[in-house]
GUDREN-18997 format. One record per residue (C-alpha): residue number from 1; x, y, z. Coordinates in steps of 0.001 Angstrom, whole numbers, always signed. Example, Ala and Ser with C-alpha at 12.3 -4.5 7.8 and 13.67 -1.06 7.14 Angstrom:
<sites>
SITE   seq        c1        c2        c3
SITE     1    +12300     -4500     +7800
SITE     2    +13670     -1060     +7140
</sites>
This chain:
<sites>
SITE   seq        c1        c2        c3
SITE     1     +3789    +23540    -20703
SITE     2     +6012    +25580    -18561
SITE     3     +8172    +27997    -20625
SITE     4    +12556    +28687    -20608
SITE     5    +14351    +31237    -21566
SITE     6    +18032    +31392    -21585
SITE     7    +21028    +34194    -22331
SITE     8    +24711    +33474    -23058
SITE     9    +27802    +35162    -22826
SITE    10    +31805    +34557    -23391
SITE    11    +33455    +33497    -20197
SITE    12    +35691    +30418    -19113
SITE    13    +35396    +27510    -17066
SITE    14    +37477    +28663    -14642
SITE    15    +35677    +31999    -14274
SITE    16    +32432    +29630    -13710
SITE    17    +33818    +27291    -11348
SITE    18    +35203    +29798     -9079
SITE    19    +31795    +31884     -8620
SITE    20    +30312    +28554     -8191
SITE    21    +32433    +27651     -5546
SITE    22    +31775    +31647     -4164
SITE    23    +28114    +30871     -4678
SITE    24    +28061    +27725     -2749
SITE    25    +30050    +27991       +92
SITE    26    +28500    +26882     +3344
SITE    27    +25223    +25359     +1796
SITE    28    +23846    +22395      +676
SITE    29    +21558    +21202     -2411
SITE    30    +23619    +22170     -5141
SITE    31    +25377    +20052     -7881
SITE    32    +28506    +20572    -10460
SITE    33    +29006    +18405    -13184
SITE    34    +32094    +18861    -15241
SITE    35    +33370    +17327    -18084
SITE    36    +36970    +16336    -18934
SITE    37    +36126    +16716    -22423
SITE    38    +36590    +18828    -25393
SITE    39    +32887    +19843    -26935
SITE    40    +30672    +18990    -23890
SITE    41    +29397    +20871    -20778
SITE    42    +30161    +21632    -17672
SITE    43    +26781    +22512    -15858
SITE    44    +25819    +23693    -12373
SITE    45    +22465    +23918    -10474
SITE    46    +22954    +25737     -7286
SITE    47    +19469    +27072     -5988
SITE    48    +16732    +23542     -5680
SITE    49    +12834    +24188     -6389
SITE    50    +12429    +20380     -4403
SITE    51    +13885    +17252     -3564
SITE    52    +13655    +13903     -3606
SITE    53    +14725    +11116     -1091
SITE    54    +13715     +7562     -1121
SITE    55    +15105     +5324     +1447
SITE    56    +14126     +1435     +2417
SITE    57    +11225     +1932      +537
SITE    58     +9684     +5199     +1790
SITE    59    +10145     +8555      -471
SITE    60     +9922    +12024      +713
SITE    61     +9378    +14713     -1629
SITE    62     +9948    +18522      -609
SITE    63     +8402    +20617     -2980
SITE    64     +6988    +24378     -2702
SITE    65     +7653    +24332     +1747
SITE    66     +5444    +21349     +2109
SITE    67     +6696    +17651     +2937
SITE    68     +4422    +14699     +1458
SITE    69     +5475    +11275     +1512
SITE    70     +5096     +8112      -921
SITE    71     +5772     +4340      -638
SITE    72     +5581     +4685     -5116
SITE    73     +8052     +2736     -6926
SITE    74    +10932     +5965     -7187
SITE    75    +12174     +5585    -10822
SITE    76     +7930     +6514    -11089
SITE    77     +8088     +9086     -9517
SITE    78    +11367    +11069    -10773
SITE    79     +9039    +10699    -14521
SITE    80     +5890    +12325    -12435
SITE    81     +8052    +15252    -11288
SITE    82     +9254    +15326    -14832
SITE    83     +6567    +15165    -16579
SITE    84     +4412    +18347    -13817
SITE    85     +7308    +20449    -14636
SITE    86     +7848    +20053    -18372
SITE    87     +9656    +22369    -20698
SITE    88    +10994    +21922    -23979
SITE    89    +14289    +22776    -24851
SITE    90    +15349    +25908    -26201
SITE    91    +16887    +26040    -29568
SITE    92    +20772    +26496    -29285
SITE    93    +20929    +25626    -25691
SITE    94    +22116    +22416    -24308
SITE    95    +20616    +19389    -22920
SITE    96    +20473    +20283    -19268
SITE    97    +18779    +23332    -18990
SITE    98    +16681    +22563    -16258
SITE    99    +15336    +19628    -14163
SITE   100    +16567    +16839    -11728
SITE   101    +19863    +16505    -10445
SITE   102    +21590    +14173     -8119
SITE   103    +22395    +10657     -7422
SITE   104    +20508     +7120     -7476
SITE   105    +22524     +4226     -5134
SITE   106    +23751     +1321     -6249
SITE   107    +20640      +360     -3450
SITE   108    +18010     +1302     -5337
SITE   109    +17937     -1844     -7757
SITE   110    +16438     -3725     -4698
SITE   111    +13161     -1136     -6532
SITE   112    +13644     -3136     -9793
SITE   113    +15003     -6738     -8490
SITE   114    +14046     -8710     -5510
SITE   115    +17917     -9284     -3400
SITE   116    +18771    -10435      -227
SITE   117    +19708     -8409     +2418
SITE   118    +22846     -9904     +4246
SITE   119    +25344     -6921     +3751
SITE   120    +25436     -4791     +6703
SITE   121    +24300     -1008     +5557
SITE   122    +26352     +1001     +7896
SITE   123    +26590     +4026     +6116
SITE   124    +22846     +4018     +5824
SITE   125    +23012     +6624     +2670
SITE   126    +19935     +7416      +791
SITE   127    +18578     +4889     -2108
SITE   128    +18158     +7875     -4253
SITE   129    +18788    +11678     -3472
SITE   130    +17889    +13999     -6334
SITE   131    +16738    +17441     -6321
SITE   132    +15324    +20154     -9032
SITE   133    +16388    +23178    -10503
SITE   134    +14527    +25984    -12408
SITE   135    +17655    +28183    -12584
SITE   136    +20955    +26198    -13786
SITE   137    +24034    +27555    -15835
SITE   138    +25695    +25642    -18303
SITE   139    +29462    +25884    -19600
SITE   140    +30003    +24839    -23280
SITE   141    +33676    +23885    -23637
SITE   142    +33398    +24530    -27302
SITE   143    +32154    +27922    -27919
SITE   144    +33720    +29133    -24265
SITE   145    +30336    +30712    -23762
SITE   146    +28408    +30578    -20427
SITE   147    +24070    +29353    -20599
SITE   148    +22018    +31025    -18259
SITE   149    +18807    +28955    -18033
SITE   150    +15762    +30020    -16430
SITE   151    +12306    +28294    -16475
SITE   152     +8977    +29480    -15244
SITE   153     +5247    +29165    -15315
SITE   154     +5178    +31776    -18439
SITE   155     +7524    +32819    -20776
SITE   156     +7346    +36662    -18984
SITE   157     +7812    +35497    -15580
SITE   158    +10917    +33650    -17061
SITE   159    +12184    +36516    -18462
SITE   160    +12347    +38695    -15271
SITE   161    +14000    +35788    -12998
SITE   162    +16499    +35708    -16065
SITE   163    +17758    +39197    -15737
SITE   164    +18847    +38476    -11433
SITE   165    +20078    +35026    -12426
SITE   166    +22342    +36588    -15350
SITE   167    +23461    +39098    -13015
SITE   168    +24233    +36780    -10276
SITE   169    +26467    +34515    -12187
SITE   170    +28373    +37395    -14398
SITE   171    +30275    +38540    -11097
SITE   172    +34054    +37841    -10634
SITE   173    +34774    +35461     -8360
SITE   174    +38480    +34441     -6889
SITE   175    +40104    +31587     -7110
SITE   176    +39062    +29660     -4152
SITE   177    +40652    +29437      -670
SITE   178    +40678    +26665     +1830
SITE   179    +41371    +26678     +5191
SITE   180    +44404    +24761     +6762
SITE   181    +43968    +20961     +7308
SITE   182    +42679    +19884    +10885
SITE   183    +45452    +18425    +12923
SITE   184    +43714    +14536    +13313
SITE   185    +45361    +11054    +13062
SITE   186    +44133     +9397     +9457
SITE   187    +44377     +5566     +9825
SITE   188    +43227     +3912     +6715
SITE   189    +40532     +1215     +7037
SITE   190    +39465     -1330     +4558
SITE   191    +36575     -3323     +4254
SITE   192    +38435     -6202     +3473
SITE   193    +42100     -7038     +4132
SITE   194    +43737     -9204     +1506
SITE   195    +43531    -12577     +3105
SITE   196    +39601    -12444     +3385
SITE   197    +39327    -10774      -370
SITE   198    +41234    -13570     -1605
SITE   199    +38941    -16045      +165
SITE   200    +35691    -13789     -1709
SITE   201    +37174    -14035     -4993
SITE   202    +37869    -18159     -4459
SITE   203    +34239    -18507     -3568
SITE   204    +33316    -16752     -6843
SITE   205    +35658    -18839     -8896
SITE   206    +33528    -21700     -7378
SITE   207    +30259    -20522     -9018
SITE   208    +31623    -20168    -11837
SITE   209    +32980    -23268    -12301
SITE   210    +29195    -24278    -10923
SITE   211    +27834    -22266    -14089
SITE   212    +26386    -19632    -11824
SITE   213    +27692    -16546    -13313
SITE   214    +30563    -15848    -16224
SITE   215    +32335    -13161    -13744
SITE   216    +31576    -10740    -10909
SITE   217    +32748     -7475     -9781
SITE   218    +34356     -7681     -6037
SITE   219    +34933     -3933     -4460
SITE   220    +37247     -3152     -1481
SITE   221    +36101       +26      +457
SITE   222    +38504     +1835     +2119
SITE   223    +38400     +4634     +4641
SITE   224    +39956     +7721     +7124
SITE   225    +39305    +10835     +9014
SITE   226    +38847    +14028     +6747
SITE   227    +40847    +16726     +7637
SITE   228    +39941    +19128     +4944
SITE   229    +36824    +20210     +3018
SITE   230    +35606    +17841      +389
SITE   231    +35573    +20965     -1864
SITE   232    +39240    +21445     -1338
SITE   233    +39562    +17533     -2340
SITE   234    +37479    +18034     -5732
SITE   235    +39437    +21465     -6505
SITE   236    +42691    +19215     -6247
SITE   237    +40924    +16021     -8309
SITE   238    +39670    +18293    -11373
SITE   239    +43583    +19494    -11611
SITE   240    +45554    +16029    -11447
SITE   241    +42712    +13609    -12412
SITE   242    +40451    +15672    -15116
SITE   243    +37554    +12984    -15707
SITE   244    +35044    +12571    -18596
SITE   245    +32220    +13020    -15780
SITE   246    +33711    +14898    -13188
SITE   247    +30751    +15836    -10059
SITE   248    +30422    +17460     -7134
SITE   249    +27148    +16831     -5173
SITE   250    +26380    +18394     -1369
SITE   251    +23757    +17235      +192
SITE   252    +21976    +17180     +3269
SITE   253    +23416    +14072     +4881
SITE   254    +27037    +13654     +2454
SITE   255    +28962    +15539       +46
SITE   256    +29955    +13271     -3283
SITE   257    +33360    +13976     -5196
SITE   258    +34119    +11958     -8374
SITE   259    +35374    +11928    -11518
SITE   260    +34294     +8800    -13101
SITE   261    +35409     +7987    -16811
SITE   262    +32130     +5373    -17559
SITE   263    +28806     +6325    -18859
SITE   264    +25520     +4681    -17394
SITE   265    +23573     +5605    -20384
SITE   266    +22638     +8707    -22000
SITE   267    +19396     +9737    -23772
SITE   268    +19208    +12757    -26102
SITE   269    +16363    +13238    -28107
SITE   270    +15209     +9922    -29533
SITE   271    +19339     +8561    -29019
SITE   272    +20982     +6357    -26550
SITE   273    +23945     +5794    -25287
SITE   274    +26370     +3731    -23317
SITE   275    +29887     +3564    -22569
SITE   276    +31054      +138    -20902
SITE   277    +34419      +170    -19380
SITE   278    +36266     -3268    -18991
SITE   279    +40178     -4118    -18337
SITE   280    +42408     -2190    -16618
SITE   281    +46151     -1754    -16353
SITE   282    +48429     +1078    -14733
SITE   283    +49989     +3950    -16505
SITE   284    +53331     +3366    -17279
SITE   285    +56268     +5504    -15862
SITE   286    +57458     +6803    -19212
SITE   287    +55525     +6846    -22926
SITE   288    +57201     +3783    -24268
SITE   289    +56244     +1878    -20559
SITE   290    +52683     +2895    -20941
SITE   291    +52305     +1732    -24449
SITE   292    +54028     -1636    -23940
SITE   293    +51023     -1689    -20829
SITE   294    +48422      -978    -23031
SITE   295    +49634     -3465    -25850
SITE   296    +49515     -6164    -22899
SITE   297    +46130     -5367    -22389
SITE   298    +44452     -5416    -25811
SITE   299    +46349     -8539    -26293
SITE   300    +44848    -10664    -23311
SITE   301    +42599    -13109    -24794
SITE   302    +41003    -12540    -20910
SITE   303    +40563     -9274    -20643
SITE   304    +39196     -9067    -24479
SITE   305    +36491    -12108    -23805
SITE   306    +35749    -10276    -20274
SITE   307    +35124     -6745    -22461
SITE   308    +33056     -8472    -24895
SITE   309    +31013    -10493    -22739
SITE   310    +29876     -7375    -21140
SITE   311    +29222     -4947    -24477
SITE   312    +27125     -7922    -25087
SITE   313    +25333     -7498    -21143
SITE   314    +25343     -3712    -21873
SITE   315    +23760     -4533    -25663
SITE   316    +20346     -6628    -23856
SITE   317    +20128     -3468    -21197
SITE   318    +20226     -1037    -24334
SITE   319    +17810     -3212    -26059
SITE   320    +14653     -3096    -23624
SITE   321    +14373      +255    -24044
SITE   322    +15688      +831    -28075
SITE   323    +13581      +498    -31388
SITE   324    +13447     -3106    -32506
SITE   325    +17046     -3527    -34495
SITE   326    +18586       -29    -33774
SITE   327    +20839     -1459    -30853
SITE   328    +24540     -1337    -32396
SITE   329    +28148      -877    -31175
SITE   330    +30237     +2003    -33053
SITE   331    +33282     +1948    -31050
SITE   332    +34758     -1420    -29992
SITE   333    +37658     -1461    -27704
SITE   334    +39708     +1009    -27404
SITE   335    +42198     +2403    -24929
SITE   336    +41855     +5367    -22902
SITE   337    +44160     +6770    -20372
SITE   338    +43533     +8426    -17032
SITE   339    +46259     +9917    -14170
SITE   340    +46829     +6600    -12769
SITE   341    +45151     +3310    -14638
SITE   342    +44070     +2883    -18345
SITE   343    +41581      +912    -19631
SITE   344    +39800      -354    -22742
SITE   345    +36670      +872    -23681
SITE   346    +33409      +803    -26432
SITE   347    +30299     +2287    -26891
SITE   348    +27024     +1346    -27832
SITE   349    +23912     +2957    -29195
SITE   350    +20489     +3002    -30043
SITE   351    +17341     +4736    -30294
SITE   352    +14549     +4828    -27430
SITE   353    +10918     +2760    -28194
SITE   354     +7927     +4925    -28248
SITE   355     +6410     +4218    -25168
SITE   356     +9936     +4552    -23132
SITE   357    +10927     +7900    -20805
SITE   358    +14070     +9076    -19576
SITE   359    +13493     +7347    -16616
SITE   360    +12494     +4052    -17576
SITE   361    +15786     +3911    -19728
SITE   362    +17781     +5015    -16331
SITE   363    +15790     +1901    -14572
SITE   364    +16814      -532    -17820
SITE   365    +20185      +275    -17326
SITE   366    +20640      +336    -13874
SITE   367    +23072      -639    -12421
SITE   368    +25694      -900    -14747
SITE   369    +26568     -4264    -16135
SITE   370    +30572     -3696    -15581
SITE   371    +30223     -3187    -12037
SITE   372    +28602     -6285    -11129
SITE   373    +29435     -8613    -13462
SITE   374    +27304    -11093    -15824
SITE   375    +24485    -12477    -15435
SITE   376    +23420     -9258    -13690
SITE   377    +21287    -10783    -11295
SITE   378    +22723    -13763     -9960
SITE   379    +26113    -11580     -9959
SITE   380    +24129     -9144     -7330
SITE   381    +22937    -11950     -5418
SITE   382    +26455    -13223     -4882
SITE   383    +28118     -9322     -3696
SITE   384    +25310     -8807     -1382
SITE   385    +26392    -12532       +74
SITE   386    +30469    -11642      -242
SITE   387    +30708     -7875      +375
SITE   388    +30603     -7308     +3553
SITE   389    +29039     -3669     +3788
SITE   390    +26182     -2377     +1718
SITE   391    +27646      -682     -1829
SITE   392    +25263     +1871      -723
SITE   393    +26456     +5733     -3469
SITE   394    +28990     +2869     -4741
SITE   395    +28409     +1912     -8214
SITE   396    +24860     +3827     -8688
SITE   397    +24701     +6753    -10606
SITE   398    +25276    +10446    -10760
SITE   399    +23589    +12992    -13476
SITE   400    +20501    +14735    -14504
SITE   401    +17148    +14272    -16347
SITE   402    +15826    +17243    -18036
SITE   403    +12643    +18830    -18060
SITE   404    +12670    +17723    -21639
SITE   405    +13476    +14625    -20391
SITE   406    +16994    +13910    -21992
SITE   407    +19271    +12410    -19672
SITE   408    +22631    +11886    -18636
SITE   409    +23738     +9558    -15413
SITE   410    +27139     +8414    -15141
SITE   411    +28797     +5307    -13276
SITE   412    +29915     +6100     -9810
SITE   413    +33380     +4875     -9633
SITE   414    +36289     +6509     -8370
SITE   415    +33985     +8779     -6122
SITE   416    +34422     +9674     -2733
SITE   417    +32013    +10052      -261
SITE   418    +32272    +12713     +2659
SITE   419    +29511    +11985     +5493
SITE   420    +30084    +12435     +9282
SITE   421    +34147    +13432     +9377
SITE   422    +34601    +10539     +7526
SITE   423    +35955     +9641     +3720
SITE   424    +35302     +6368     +1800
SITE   425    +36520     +5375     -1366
SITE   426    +35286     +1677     -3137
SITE   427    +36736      +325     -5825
SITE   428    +36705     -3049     -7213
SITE   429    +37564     -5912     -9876
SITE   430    +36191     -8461    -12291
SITE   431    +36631    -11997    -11202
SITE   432    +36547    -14852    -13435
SITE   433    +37682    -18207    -13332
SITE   434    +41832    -18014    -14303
SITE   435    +42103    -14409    -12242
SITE   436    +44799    -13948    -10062
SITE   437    +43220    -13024     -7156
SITE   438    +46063    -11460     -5422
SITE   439    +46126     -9050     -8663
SITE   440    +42588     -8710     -8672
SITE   441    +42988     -7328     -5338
SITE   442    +45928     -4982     -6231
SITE   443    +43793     -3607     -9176
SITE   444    +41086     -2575     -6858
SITE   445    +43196      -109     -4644
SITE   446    +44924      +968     -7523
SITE   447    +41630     +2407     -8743
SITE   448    +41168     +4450     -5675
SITE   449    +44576     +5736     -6005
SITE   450    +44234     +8839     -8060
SITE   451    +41472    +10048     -4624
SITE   452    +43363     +9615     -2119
SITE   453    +46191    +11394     -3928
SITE   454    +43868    +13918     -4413
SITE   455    +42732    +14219      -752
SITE   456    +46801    +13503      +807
SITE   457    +47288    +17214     -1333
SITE   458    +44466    +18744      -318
SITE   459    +45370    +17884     +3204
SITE   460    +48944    +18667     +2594
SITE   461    +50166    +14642     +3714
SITE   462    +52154    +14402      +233
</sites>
């Protein structure tokens, strides 16, 4: 087994996010993932070992300056590269210290399920984009102290590599700059208008009064011109919108920026983890306006049965990977507030079967049960027949599995993506039978609101 050694020192977030910024500028392959909360990480890989792409069924792997590619079943093969580059995890440091990074589409279930294909994929994004990192730094918002994580073949050649790496990341940086906005005309598209939306969300009433599904998830994609950097956009979004899973992804072909409140699943050590959001309602304009909203929300008998039904979906997921009888939910619905929208939320745990990995757990989870609705199947069936363009980075996943194989992939909601001069931002709502659809459809760009705020300030439109 390969061997890590790490070093840590006192320094803030802000003192690592700027030389990461420094560090990155102009290049691709690197990730940030930040946390809005108190006690977690904030962790950054910035210099890739390999990478791996998997699109309609073919996966290229770039490892070592040679290209070899697979037609293997992908959630296989990120637990092969796991498993060749192994390492256990240093006492004291924390779960990421080294491994695979990046994003899996909401795409790739068409690996795990048999769909149709009616949507038109016009973005044509990858199915799964991840790559891996010997060398990653790690921010713990607790002890204010900055992980330098190196791995190698042996323990000595770790130790050299550690020294450069340490050095590297101990520099000053300044805060960053941005240049001006681009002078361009930003028309807002959507992928659909409210008539048509309205007409989507009537046909899913209909199977559901055919006993089809319970609910589904309908998403509106909108989009415009960029006319600033999508690293300007996330430096604005981590001030006004500070996320639970905040990311930053550039690769080759797109740049992701998100800070998404839900949890896919996490796995640490023999425990797992999931976080199912369900029911929404704005923030109100003063505190007693946003308390009355959140009252209103707890108290609809539809929203509750909605959030339960899918703890319940989110439950069975947990349970093909958990110990027989460990499955159990230690947080039901509370309320938790964000810049723009509030919503209730639980959490549910267990503990991972013997013969499970990291990435079979990812695979058992995926997608999310909240952001297609229940049953998950038939609920997939019916957005590939209604939506009309491919999800595509919408609603898959963004995070990490470590070479000790814990892992941590988050829903991607309220992301946008940057690819070709272009930004697109999805967001969507539950449908069941009594929904208002008009609401429904109101809910859905009130989701994206807190990104496009984010990107009219970076642009300097607001």
């Amino acid at each position: 087994m390969r061997q890590t050694v790490y070093e840590s020192f006192t320094w803030t977030k802000e003192q690592f996010y700027n030389r990461y910024v420094e560090r990155t500028a102009g290049q691709t392959g690197h990730i940030w993932l930040e946390s809005g909360r108190i006690g977690s990480y904030t962790m950054a890989g910035v210099r890739p070992v390999g990478h791996i792409r998997t699109k309609n069924g073919r996966t290229i792997i770039q490892e070592a300056g040679q290209e070899k590619q697979y037609t293997d079943a992908p959630f296989t093969l990120l637990e092969e590269i796991r498993a060749r580059y192994a390492s256990a995890r240093p006492e004291g440091m924390p779960p990421f210290f080294g491994g695979l990074a990046g994003y899996v589409s909401y795409d790739a279930v068409r690996y795990l399920e048999r769909l149709p294909e009616q949507a038109e994929d016009d973005l044509a994004t990858a199915d799964l984009s991840l790559y891996w990192y010997d060398e990653v730094a790690v921010f713990d918002h607790q002890t204010e102290r900055l992980f330098i994580a190196v791995t190698r073949e042996t323990e000595a050649e770790a130790t050299l590599a550690l020294a450069a790496e340490v050095s590297s990341w101990r520099q000053s940086s300044p805060a960053p700059m941005f240049a001006a906005p681009e002078e361009k005309t930003a028309e807002r598209g959507r992928s659909f208008e409210r008539s048509a939306f309205m007409q989507a969300a009537d046909r899913i009433k209909q199977y559901i009064e055919a006993g089809d599904v319970f609910q589904v998830n309908l998403a509106v994609r909108q989009q415009e011109p960029l006319r600033t950097t999508p690293a300007h956009i996330y430096d604005v979004l981590r001030t006004i919108n500070p996320s639970p899973y905040m990311g930053y992804f550039a690769d080759k072909e797109l740049v992701l920026v998100s800070a998404s409140p839900e949890l896919l699943v996490e796995k640490i050590g023999l425990s797992l983890a999931t976080r199912p959001i369900a029911g929404t309602r704005p923030r109100g304009q003063n505190e007693e306006e946003d308390l009355a909203l959140a009252k209103t929300l707890l108290d609809n008998e539809k929203e509750r049965a909605e959030h339960v039904m899918l703890v319940d979906l989110e439950r069975n997921d947990l349970g093909r990977v958990s110990r027989y009888g460990s499955v159990h939910v230690d947080e039901l619905m509370v309320i938790e507030k964000y810049s723009h929208v509030q919503h209730i939320v639980s959490n549910v745990r267990g503990e991972i079967a013997a013969d499970e990995t990291g990435s079979s757990v990812l695979a058992a989870m995926f997608p999310g049960g909240t952001i297609t609705g229940a049953p998950k199947i038939r609920t997939m069936e019916i957005i590939e027949e209604l939506e009309p363009v491919r999800r595509g980075i919408y609603t898959g996943a963004l995070g990490f599995i470590s070479w000790a194989d814990d892992v941590i992939f988050n829903i991607l909601i309220r992301t946008l993506v940057a690819k070709d001069g272009m930004a697109y931002i999805q967001a969507g709502a539950g449908i069941v039978t009594d929904s208002d659809s008009e609401s429904e459809y109101e809910e859905s760009l009130s989701k994206a609101k807190a990104l496009w705020v984010a990107k009219e300030m970076a642009e300097g439109t607001t």
